[in-house]
Kinemage of the C-alpha trace (Angstrom):
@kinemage 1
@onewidth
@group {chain A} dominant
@subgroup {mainchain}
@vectorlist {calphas} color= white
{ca unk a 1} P 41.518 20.559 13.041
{ca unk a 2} L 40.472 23.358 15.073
{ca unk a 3} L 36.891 23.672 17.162
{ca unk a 4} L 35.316 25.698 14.829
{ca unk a 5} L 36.582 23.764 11.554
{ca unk a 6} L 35.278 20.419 13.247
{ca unk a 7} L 32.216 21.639 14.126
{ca unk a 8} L 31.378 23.289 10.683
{ca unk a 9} L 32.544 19.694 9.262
{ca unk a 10} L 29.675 18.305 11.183
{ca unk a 11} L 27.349 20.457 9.687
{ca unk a 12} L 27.115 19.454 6.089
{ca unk a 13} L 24.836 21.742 3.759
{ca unk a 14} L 21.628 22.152 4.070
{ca unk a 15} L 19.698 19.423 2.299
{ca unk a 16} L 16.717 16.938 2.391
{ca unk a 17} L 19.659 13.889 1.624
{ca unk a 18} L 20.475 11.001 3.679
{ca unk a 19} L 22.708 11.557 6.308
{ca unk a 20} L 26.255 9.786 5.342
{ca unk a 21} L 27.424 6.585 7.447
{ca unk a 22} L 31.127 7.981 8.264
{ca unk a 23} L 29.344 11.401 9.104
{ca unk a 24} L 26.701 10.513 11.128
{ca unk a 25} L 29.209 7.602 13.179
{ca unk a 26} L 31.767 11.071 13.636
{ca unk a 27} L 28.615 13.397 14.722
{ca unk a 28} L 27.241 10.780 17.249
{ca unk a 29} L 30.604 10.604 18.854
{ca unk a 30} L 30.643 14.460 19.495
{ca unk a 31} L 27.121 14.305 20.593
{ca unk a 32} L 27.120 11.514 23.459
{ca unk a 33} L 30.236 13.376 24.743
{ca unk a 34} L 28.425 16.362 25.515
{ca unk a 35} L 27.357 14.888 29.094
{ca unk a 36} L 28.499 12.141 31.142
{ca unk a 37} L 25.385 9.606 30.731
{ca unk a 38} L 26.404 9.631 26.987
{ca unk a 39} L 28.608 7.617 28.126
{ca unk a 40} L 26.263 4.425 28.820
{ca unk a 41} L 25.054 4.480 25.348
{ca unk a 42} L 25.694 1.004 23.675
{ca unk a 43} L 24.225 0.773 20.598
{ca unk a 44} L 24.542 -2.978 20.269
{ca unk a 45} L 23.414 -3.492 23.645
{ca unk a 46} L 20.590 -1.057 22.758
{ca unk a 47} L 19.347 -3.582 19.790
{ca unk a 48} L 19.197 -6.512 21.834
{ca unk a 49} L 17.579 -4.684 24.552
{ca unk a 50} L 14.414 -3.945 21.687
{ca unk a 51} L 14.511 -6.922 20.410
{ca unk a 52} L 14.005 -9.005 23.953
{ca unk a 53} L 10.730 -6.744 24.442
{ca unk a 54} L 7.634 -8.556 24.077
{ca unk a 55} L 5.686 -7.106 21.105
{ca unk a 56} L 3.570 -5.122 23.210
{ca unk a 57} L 5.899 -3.295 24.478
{ca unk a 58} L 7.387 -2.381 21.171
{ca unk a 59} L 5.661 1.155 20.023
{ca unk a 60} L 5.959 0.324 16.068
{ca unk a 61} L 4.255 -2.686 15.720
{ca unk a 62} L 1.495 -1.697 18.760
{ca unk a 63} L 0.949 1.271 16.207
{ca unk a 64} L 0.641 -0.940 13.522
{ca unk a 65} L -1.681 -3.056 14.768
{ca unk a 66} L -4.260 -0.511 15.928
{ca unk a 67} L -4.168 0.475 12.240
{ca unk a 68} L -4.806 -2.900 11.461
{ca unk a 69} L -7.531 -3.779 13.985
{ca unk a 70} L -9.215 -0.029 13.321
{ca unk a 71} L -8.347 0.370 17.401
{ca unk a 72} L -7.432 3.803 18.990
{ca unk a 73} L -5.105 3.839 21.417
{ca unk a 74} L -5.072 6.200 23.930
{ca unk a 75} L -1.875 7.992 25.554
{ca unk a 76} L -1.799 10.692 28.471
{ca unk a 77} L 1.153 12.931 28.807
{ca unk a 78} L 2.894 13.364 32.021
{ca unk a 79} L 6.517 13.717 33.574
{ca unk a 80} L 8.045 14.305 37.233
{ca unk a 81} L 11.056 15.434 38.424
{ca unk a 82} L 12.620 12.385 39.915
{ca unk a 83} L 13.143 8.531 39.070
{ca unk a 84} L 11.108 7.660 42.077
{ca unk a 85} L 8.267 9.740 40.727
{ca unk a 86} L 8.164 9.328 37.563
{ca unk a 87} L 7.855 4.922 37.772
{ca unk a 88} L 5.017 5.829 40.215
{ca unk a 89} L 3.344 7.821 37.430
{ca unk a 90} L 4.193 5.676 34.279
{ca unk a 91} L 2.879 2.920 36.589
{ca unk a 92} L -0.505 4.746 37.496
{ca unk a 93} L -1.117 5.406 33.867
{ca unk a 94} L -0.628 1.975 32.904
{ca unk a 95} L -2.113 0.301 35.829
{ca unk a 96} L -4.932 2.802 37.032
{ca unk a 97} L -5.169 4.954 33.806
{ca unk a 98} L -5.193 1.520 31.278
{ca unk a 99} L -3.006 4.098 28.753
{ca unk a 100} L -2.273 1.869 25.515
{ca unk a 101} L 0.883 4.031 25.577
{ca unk a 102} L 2.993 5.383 28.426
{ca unk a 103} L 4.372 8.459 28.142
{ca unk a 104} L 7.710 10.350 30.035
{ca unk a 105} L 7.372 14.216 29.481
{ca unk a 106} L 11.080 15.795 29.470
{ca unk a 107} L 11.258 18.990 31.595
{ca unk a 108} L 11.934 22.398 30.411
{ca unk a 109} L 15.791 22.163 31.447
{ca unk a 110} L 16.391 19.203 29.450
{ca unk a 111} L 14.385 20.796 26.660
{ca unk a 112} L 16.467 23.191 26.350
{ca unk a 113} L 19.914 21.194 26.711
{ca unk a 114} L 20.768 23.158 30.557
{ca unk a 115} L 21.708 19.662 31.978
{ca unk a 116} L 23.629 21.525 34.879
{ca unk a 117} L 19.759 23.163 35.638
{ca unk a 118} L 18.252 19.780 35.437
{ca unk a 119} L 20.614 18.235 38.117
{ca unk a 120} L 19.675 20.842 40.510
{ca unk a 121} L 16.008 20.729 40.165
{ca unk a 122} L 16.568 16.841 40.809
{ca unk a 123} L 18.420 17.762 43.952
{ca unk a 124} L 15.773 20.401 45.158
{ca unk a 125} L 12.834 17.343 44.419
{ca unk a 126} L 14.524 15.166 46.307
{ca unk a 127} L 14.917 17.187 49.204
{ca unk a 128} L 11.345 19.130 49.509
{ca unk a 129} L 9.905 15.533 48.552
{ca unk a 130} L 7.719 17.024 45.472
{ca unk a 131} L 8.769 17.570 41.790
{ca unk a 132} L 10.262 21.035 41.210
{ca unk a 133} L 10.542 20.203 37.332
{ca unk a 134} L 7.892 20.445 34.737
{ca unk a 135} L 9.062 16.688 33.485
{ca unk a 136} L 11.311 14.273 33.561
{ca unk a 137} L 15.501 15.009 33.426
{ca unk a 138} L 16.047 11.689 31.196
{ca unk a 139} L 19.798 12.741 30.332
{ca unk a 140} L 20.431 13.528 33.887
{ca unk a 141} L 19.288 10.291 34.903
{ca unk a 142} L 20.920 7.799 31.958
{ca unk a 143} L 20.535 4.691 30.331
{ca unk a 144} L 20.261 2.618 33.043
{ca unk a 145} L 17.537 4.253 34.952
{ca unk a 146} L 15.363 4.696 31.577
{ca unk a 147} L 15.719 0.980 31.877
{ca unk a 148} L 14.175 0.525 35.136
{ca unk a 149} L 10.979 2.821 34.137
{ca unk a 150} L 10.651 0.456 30.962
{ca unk a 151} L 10.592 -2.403 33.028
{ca unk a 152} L 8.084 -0.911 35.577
{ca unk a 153} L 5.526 -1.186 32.658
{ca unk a 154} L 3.883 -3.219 30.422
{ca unk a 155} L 3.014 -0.686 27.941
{ca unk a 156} L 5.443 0.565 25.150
{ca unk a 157} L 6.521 3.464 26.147
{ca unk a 158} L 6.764 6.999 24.218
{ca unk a 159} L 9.477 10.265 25.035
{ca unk a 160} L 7.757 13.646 25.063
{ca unk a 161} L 10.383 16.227 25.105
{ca unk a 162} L 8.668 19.128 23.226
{ca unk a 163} L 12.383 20.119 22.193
{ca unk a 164} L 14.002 21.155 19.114
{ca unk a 165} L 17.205 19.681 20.363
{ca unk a 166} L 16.481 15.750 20.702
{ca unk a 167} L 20.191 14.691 19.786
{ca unk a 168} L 21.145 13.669 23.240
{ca unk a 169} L 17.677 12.517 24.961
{ca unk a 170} L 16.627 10.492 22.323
{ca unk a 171} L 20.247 8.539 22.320
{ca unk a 172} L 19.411 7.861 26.112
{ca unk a 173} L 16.056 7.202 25.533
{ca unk a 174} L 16.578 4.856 22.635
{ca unk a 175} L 19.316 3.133 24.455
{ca unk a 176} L 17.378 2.954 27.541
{ca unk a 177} L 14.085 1.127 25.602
{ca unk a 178} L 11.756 3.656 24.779
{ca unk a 179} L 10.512 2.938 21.343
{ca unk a 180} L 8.986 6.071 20.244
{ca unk a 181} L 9.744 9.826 20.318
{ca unk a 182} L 7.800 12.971 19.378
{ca unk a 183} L 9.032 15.389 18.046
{ca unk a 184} L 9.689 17.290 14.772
{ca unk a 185} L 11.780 20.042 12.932
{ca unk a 186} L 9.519 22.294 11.564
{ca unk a 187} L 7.087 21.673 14.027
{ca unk a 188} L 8.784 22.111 16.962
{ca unk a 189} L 10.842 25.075 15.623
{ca unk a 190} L 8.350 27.388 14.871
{ca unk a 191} L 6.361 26.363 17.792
{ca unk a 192} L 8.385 26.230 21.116
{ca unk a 193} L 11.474 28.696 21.049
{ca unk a 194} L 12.340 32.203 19.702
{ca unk a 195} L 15.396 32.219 17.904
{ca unk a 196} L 16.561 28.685 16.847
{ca unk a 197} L 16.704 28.729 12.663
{ca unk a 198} L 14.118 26.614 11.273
{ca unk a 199} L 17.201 24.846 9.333
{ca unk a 200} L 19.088 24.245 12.479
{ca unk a 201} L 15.763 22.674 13.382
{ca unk a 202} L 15.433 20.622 10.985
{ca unk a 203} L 18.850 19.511 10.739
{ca unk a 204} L 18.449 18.298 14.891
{ca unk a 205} L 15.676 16.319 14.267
{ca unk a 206} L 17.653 14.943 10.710
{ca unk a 207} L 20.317 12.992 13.583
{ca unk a 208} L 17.403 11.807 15.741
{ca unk a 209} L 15.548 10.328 12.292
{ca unk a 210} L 18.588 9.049 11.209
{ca unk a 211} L 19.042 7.181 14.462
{ca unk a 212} L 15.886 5.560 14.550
{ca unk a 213} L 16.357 4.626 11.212
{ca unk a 214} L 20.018 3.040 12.009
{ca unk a 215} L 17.788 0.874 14.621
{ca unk a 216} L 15.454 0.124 11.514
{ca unk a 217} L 18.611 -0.873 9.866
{ca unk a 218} L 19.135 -3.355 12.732
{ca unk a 219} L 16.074 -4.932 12.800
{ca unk a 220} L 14.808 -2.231 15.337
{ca unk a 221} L 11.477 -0.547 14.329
{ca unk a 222} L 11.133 2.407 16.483
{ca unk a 223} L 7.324 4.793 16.256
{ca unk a 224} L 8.795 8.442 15.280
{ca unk a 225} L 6.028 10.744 15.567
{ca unk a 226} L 5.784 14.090 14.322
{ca unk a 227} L 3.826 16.648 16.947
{ca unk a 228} L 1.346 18.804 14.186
{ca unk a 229} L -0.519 20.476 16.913
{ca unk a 230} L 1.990 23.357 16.736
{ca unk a 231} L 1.572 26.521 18.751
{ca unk a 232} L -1.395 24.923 20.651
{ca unk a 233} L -4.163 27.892 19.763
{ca unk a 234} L -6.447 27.437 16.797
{ca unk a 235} L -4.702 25.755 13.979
{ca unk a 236} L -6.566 25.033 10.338
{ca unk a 237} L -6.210 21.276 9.187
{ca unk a 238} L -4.547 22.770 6.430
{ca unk a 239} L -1.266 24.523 8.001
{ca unk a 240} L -0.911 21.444 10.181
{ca unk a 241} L -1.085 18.833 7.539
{ca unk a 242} L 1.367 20.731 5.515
{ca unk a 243} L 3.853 20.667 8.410
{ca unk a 244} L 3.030 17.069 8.930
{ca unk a 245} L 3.744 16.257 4.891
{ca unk a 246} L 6.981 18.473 5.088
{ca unk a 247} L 8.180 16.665 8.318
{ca unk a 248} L 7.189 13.436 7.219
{ca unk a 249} L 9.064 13.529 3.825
{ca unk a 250} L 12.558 14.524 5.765
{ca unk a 251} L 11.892 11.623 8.305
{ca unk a 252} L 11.601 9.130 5.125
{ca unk a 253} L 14.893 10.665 3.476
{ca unk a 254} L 17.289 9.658 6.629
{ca unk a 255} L 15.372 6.295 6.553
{ca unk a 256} L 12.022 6.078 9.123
{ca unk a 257} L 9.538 3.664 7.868
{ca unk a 258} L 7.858 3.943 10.580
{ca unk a 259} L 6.108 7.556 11.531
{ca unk a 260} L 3.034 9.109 13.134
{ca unk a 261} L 1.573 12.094 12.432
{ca unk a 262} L -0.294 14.317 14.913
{ca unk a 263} L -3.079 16.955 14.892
{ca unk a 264} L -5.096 19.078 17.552
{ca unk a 265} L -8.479 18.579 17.557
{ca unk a 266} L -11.008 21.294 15.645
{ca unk a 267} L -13.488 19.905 18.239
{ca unk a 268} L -15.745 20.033 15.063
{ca unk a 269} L -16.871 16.518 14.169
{ca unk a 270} L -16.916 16.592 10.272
{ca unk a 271} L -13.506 18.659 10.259
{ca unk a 272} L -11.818 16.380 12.480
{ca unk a 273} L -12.230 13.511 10.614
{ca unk a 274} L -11.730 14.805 7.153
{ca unk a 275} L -8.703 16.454 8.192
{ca unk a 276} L -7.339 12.658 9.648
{ca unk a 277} L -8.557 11.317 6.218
{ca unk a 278} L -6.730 13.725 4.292
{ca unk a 279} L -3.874 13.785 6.468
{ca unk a 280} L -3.266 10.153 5.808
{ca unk a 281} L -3.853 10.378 2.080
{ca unk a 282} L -1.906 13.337 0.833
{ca unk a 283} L 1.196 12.105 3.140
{ca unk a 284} L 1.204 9.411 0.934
{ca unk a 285} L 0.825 10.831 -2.231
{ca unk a 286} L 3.417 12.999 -1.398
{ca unk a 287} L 5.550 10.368 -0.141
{ca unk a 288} L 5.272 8.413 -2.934
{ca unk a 289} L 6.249 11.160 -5.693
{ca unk a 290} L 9.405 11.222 -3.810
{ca unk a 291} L 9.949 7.890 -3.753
{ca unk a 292} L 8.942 6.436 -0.735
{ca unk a 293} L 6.621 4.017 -1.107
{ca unk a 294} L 7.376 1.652 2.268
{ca unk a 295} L 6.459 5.073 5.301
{ca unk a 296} L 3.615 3.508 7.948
{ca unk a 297} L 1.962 6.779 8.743
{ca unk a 298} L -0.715 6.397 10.978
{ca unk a 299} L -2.464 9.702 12.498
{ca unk a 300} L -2.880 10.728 16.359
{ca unk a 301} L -5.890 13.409 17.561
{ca unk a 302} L -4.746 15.335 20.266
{ca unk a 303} L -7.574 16.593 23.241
{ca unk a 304} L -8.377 20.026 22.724
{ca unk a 305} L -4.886 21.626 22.910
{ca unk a 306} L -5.914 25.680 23.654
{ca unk a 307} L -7.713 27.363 26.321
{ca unk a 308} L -9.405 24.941 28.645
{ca unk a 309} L -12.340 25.900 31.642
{ca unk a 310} L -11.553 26.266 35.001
{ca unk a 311} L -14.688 24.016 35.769
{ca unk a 312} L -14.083 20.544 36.000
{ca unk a 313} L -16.835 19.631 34.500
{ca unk a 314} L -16.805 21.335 31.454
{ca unk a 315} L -13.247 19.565 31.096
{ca unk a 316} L -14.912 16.417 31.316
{ca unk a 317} L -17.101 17.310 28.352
{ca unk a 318} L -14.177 18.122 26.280
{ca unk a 319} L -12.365 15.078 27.153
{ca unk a 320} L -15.146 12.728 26.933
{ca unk a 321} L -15.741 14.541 23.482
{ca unk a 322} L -12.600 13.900 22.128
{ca unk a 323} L -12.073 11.055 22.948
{ca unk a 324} L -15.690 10.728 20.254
{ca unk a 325} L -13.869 12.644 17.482
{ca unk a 326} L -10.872 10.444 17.547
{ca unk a 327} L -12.596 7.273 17.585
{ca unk a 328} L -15.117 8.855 14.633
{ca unk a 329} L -12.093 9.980 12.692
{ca unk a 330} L -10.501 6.733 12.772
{ca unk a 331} L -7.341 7.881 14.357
{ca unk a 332} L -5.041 5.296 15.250
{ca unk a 333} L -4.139 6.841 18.769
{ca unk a 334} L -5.255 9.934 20.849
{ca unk a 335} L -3.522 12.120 23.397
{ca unk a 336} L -5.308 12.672 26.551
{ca unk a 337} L -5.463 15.626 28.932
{ca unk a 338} L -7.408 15.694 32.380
{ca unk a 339} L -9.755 18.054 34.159
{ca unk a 340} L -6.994 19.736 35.947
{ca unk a 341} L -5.631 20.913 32.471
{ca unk a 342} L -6.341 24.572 32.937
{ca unk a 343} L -4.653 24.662 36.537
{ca unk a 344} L -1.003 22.865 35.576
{ca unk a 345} L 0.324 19.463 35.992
{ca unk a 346} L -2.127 16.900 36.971
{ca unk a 347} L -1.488 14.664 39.345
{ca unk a 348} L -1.514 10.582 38.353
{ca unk a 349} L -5.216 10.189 39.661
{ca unk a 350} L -5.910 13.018 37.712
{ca unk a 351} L -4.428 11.802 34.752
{ca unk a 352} L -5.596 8.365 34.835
{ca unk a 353} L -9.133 9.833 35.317
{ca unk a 354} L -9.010 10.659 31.929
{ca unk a 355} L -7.201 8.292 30.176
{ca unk a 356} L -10.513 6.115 31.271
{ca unk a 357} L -12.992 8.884 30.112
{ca unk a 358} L -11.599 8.822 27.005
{ca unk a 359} L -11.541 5.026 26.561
{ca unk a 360} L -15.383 5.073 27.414
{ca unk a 361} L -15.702 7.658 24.799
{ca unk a 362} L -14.045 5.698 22.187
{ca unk a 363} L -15.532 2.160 23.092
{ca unk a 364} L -19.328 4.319 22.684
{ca unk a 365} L -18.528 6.106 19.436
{ca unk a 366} L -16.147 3.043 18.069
{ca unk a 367} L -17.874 2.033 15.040
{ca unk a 368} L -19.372 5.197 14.001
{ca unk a 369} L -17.953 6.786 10.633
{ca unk a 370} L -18.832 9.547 8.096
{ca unk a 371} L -18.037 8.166 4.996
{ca unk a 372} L -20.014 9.352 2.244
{ca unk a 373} L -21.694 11.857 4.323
{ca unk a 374} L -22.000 15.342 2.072
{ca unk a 375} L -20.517 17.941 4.829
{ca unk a 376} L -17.502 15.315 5.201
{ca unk a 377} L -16.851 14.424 1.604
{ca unk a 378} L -17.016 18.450 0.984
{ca unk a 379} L -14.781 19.398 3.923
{ca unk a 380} L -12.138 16.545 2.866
{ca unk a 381} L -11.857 18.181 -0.827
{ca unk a 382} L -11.374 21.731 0.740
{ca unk a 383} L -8.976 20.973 3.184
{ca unk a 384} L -7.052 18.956 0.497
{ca unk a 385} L -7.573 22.420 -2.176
{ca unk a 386} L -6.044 24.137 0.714
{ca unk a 387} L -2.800 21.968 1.196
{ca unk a 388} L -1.684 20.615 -2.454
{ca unk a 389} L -1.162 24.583 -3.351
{ca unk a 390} L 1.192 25.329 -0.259
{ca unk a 391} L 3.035 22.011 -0.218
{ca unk a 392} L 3.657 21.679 -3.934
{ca unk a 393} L 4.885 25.466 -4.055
{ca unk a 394} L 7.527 24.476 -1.335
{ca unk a 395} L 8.647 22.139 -3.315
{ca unk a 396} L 9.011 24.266 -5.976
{ca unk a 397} L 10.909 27.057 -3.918
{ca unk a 398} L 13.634 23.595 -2.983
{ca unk a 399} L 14.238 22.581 -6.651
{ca unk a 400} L 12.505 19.157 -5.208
{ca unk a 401} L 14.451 19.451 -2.025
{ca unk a 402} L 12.141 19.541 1.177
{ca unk a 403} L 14.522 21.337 3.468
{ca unk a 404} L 15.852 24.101 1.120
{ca unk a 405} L 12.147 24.598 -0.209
{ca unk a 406} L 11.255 24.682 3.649
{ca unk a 407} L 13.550 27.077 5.000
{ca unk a 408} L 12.516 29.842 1.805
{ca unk a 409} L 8.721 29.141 1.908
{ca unk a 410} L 9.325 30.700 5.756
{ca unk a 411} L 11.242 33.131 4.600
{ca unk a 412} L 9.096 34.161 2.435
{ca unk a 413} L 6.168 34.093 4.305
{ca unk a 414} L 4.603 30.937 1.541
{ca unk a 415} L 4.496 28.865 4.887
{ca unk a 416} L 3.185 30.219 7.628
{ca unk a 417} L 2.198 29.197 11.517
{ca unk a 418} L -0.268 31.137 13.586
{ca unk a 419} L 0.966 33.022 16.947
{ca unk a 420} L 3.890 31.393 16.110
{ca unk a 421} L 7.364 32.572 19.096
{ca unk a 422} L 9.990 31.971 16.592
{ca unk a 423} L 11.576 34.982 14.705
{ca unk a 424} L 11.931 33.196 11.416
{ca unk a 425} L 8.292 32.378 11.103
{ca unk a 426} L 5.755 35.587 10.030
{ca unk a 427} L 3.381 34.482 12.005
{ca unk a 428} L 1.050 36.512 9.687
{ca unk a 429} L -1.774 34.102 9.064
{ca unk a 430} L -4.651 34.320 11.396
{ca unk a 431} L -7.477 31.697 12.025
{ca unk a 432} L -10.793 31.783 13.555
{ca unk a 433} L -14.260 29.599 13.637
{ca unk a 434} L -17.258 30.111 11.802
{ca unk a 435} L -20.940 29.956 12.098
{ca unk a 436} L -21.129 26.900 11.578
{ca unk a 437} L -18.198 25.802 14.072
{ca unk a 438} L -15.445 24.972 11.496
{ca unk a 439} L -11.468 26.438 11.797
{ca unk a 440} L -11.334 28.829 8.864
{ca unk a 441} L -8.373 31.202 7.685
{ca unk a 442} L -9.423 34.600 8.556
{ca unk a 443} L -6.132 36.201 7.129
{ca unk a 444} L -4.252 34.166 4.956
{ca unk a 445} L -1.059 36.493 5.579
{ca unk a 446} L 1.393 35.326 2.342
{ca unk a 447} L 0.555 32.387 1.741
{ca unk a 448} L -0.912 31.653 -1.374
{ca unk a 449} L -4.274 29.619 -1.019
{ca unk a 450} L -6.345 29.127 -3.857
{ca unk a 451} L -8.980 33.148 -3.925
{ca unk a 452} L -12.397 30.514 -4.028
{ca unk a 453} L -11.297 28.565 -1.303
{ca unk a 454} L -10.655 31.319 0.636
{ca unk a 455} L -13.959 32.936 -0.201
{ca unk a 456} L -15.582 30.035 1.167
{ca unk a 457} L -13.734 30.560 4.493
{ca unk a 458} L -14.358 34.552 4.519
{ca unk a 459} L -18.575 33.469 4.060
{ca unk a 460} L -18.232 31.492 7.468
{ca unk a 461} L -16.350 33.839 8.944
{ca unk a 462} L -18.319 36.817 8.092
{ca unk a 463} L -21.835 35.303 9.193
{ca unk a 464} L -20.215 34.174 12.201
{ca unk a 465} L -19.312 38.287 13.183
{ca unk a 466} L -22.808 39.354 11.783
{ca unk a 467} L -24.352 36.773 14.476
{ca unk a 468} L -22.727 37.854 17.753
{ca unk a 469} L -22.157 41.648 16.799
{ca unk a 470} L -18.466 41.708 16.403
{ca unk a 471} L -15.859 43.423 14.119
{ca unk a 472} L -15.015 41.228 11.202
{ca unk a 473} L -10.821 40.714 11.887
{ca unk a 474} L -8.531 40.031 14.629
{ca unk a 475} L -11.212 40.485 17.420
{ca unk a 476} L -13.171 37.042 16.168
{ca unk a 477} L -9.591 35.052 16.023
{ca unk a 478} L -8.584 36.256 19.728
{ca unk a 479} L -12.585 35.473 20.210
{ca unk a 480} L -11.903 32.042 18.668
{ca unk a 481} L -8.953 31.184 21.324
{ca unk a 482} L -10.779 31.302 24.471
{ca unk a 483} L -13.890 31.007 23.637
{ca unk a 484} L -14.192 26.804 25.022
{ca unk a 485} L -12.243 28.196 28.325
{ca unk a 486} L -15.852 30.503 28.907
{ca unk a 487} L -17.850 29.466 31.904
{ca unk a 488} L -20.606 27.509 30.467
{ca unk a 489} L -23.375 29.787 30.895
{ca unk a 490} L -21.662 32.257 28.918
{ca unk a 491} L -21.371 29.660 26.207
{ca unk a 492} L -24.981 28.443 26.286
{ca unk a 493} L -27.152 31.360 28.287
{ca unk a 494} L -30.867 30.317 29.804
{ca unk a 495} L -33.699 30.843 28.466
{ca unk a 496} L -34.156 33.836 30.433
{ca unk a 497} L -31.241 35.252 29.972
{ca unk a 498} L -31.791 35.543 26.000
């Protein structure tokens, strides 16, 4: 068989269906030969390595237990550009930060698959003595080595590779005893890069769910998590819990049992945790009308993930703050940033700094809840009138199957991201927030939301551009985006100055 006939044999047609045994065992052979640390990947070796972790340190049942105990956990991001650097930071965060979960952020090389890249900005860290990567080069670095940062902790640890190609990381990482991943097809398609397919998207992330659930299989229960704060700007509750329902239902069909679902924060209070109710619920409902009645999906808040201030202050406030919503909303886990977010990579201090913020924040608003309250029990039902529309019309568009109905609801513009890079996404709907501080959908592009619901987003929306004397259209979204990054006496002017 020639290169091209093997490879198209590998790629099997587009569908929402299980991955076969014989095919995947032929399509992981071709994919740990595609660099030499492939090579240390032993997946019986990998099993017993999970299995001698102490629970702990074992990302699926943490998760499950926070659930269980109402707890959320909290989790920084961070990555470094060599081995040496990276243990000191997953250290720091576990030791100095208290992080319930320790991350390792991939760098933009290995993102993207340019291994060759990766070993050079390794060499040029090395030799200037600071990290020349955005993250950590886990392919470049093997099995063995993601072994020694998993000992270095006593945290279970999480990859964050932002990458729609996770074939060959998560193998490594896997192998290596990382028990969660991030990550996601549609997600991370129509989120980080240009001119991947949204179906060759999905299909990458199709291997690296059904290799977690091959672990499940062997008594391995690995935390998949899929990343729903999308193009980091504004996003509506509504277009991320739709990604998180379609992502979550391909996970289940390769086999995860086990799978998180994330969302940026609103930063509004009520919104936030009606969207993390209804996120939960309608995941399941959907889950079960395809079957799947056995998926753990517990939900993650992320800290504010657009524009943040220069002043580190006003970061503070924003951390501390959401660290509030998440423990409010009942989220299981939440990602922290730090007050050096605006400026680039924060240093360990910097990032353990607010891993302890947040905890504070949490252990103060811990046993708070809205249930029952009006503006809460009103947001949930329009955020879920906003959802069952789009999600059951992809379904629809699939003849029942997820990834064909996925792949034509973007064609056709039915699903849609805001500011979204890649080319197969319109990219026509437009956000902003209202009067009354809520995300609303100022321009609901093609997508076809239900004409009241979207009245009652236009009435926000208009009374917000009445109130500070500005056009009623793109202006207020672009308004929307930076408006938290202001200096804070342009947010909240003296009395004098009114």
């Amino acid at each position: 068989m020639n290169a091209p006939a093997a490879a198209d044999a590998l790629r099997p047609k587009l569908s929402d269906e299980r991955i076969a045994d014989d095919l995947f065992a032929e399509m992981r052979k071709a994919n740990l030969a595609r660099w030499p640390s492939g090579a240390g990947v032993d997946f019986d070796q990998a099993v017993a390595l999970h299995k001698a972790l102490p629970r702990h340190k074992q990302l699926g049942w943490v998760m499950r237990e926070a659930v269980a105990q109402r707890r959320c956990l909290t989790q920084p991001r961070g990555g470094f550009g060599t081995f040496e650097m990276q243990r000191a930071l997953m250290v720091t965060l576990d030791k100095d930060g208290l992080a319930d979960i320790v991350p390792t952020t991939t760098d933009s090389y290995t993102r993207n698959e340019h291994w060759e890249l990766a070993q050079k900005g390794i060499e040029e860290s090395e030799r200037l003595g600071r990290s020349m990567l955005n993250g950590y080069p886990m392919v470049n670095y093997g099995v063995e080595r993601a072994r020694e940062l998993i000992e270095a902790i006593d945290k279970p640890a999480i990859m964050l590779t932002g990458t729609t190609m996770p074939r060959l990381t998560s193998e490594i990482a896997f192998a290596g005893g990382y028990s969660g991943y991030l990550g996601s097809g549609v997600a991370y398609t129509t989120s980080y890069i240009k001119e991947l397919s949204i179906e060759d998207g999905i299909r990458n992330y199709q291997y690296l769910d059904r290799l977690a659930a091959m672990y499940d299989e062997n008594g391995v229960e690995l935390h998949r998590r899929q990343p729903g704060f999308l193009t980091g700007t504004n996003i509506p509750p509504s277009i991320a819990i739709v990604t998180c329902i379609l992502d979550c239902l391909l996970a289940a069909a390769q086999g995860v049992k086990n799978y998180g679902l994330e969302m940026g924060e609103t930063l509004h209070l009520v919104q936030d945790a009606a969207a993390v109710a209804v996120c939960h619920d309608l995941c399941q409902e959907y889950l079960r009308k395809k079957g799947f009645a056995d998926v753990f999906t517990p939900i993650t808040l992320l800290h504010w993930m657009s524009a943040w201030p220069h002043d580190e202050a006003q970061a503070a406030a924003i951390i501390s703050y959401g660290g509030t919503l998440a423990a409010i909303s009942g989220a299981a886990s939440v990602t922290t940033k730090s007050t050096h977010e605006a400026f680039g990579i924060p240093t360990p201090q910097a990032n353990a700094e607010g891993l302890r913020m947040t905890r504070m924040a949490i252990y103060l608003a811990r046993d708070i809840r809205l249930d029952g309250l009006a503006a809460f029990e009103a947001e949930k039902t329009l955020i879920a009138r906003e959802v069952r529309p789009i999600v059951d019309k992809i379904l629809e568009m699939g003849d029942g199957d997820v990834a064909v109905g996925t792949v034509r609801a973007f064609e056709a513009g039915v699903m849609d991201i805001p500011w979204s890079p890649n080319r197969h996404c319109k990219s026509r709907i437009l956000p902003a927030r209202d009067a009354d501080g809520y995300l609303r959908i100022l321009d609901p592009g093609l997508m076809p939301f239900p004409k009241d619901v979207l009245a009652v987003h236009e009435e926000g929306l208009r009374k917000r551009a009445e109130r500070e004397k500005v056009p009623y259209g793109p202006e207020l979204a672009v308004q929307s985006v930076y408006e938290i990054s202001e200096p804070i006496a342009k947010l909240l002017p003296g009395i004098a100055t009114l």
